[in-house]
TORMAR-208982 format. One record per residue (C-alpha): x, y, z; residue in three letters. Coordinates in nm, 4 decimals. Layout:
<site><xx>X</xx><yy>Y</yy><zz>Z</zz><code>ALA</code></site>
...
END
This chain:
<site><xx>0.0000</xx><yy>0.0000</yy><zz>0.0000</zz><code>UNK</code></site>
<site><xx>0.2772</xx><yy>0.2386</yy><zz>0.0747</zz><code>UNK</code></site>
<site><xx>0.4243</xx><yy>0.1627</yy><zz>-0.2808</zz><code>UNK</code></site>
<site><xx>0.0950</xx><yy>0.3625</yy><zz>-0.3925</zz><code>UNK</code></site>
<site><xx>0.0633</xx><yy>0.6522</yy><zz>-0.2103</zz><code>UNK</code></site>
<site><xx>0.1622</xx><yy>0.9672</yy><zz>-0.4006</zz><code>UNK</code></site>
<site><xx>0.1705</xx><yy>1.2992</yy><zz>-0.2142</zz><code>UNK</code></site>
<site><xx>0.0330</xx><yy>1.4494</yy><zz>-0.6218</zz><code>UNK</code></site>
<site><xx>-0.2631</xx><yy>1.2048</yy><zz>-0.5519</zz><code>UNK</code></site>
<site><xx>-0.3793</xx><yy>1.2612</yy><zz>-0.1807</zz><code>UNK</code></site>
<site><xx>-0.3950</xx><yy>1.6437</yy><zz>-0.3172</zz><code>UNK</code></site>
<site><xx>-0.5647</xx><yy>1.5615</yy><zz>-0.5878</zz><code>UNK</code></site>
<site><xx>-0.8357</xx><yy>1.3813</yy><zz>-0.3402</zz><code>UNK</code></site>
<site><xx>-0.8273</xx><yy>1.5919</yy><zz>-0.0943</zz><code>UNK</code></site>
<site><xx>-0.9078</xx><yy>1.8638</yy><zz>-0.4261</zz><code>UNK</code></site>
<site><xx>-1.2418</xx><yy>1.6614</yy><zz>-0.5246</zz><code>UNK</code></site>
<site><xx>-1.3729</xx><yy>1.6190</yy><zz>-0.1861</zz><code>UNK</code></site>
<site><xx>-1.3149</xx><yy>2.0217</yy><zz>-0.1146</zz><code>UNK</code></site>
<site><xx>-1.5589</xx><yy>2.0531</yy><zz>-0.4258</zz><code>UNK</code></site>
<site><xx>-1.7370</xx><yy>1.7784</yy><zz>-0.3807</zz><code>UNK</code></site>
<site><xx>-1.8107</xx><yy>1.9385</yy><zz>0.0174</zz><code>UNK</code></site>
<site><xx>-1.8573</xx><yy>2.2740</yy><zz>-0.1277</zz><code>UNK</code></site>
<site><xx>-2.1374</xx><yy>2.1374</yy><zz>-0.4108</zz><code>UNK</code></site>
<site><xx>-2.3289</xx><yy>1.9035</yy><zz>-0.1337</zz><code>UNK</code></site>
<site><xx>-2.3268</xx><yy>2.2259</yy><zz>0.0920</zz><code>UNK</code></site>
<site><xx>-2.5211</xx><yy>2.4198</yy><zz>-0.2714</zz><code>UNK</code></site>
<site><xx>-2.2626</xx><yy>2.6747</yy><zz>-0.2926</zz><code>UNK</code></site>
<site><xx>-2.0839</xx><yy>2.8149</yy><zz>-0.5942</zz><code>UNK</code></site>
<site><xx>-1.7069</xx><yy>2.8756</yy><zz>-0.6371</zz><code>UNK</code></site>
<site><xx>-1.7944</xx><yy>3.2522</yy><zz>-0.5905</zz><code>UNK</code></site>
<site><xx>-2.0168</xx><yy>3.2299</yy><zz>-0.2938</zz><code>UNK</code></site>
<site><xx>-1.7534</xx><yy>2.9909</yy><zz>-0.1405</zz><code>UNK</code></site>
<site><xx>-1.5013</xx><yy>3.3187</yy><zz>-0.2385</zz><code>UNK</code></site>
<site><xx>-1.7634</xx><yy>3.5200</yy><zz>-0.0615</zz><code>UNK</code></site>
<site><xx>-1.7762</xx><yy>3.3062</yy><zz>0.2357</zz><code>UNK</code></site>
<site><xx>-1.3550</xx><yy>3.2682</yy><zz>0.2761</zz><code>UNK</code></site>
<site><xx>-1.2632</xx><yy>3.6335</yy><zz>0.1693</zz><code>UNK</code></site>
<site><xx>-1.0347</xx><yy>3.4211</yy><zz>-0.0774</zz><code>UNK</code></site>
<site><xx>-1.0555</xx><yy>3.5246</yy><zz>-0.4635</zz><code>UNK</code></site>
<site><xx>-1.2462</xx><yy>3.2724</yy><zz>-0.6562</zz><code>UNK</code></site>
<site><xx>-0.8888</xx><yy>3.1925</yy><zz>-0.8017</zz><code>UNK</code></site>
<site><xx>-0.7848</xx><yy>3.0541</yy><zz>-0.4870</zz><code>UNK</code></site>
<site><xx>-1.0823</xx><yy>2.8204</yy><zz>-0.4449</zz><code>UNK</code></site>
<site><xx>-1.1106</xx><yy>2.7024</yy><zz>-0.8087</zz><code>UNK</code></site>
<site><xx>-0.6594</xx><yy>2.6324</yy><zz>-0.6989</zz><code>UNK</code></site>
<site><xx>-0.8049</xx><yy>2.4282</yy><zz>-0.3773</zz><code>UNK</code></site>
<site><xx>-1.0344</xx><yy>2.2068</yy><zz>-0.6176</zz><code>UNK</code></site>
<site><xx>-0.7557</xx><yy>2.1045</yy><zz>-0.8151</zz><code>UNK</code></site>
<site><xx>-0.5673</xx><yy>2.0199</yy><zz>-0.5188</zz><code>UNK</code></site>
<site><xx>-0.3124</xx><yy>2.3265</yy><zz>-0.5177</zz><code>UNK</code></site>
<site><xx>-0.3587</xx><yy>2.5293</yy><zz>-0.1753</zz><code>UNK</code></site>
<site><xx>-0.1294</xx><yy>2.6586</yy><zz>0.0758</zz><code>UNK</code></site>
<site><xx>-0.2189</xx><yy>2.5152</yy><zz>0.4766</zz><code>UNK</code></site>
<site><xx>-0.3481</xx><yy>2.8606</yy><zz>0.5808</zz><code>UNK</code></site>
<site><xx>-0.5804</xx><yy>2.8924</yy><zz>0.2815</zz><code>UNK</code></site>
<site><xx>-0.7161</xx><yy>2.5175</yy><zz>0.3407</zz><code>UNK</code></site>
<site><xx>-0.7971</xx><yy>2.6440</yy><zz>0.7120</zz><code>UNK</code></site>
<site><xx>-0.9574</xx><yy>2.9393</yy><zz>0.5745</zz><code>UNK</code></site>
<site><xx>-1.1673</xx><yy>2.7035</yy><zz>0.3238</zz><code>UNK</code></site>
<site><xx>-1.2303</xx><yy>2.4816</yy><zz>0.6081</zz><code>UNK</code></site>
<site><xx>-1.3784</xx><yy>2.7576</yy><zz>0.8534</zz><code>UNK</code></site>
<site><xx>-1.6126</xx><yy>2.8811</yy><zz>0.5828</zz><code>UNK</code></site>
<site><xx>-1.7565</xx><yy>2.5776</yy><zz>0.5090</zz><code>UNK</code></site>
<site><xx>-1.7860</xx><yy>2.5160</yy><zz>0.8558</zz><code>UNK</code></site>
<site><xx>-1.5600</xx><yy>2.2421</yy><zz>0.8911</zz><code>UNK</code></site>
<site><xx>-1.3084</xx><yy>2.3645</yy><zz>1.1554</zz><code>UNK</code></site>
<site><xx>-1.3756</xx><yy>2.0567</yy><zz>1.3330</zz><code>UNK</code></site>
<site><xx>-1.2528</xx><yy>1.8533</yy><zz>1.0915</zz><code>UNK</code></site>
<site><xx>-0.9424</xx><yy>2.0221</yy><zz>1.0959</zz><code>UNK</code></site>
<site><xx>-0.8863</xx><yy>1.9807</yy><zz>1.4210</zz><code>UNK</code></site>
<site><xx>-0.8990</xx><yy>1.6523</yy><zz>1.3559</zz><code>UNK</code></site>
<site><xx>-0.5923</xx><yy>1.6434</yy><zz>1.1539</zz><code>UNK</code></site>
<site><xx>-0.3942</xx><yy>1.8162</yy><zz>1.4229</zz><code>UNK</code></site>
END
């Protein structure tokens, strides 16, 4: 199992289930901007798995998942 983890992968993942989160919740990339007081950039970066740690706790608090990232920690 090790032999198939990629760190390009997990982001990738972690990417679609950001949107994937963000769609089940009904909001758009630009609402989701809205919410994070990130440009829509940023969270159209985050879908495709490209986001810095403080932008993916921003992300996280606006879509009400700060738990979950407490979890991590």
């Amino acid at each position: 199992m090790a032999e198939d983890y990629s760190p390009s992968k997990a982001c990738e993942s972690l990417g679609k289930r950001l949107k994937q989160t963000r769609t089940n919740a009904g909001l758009t990339q630009e609402k989701l901007s809205e919410l994070s007081e990130l440009s829509v950039k940023v969270i159209r970066s985050a879908e495709n798995g490209k986001v810095s740690l403080a932008n993916l706790a921003v992300i996280f608090k606006a879509l009400s998942l700060d738990h979950e990232l407490d979890k991590l920690l």
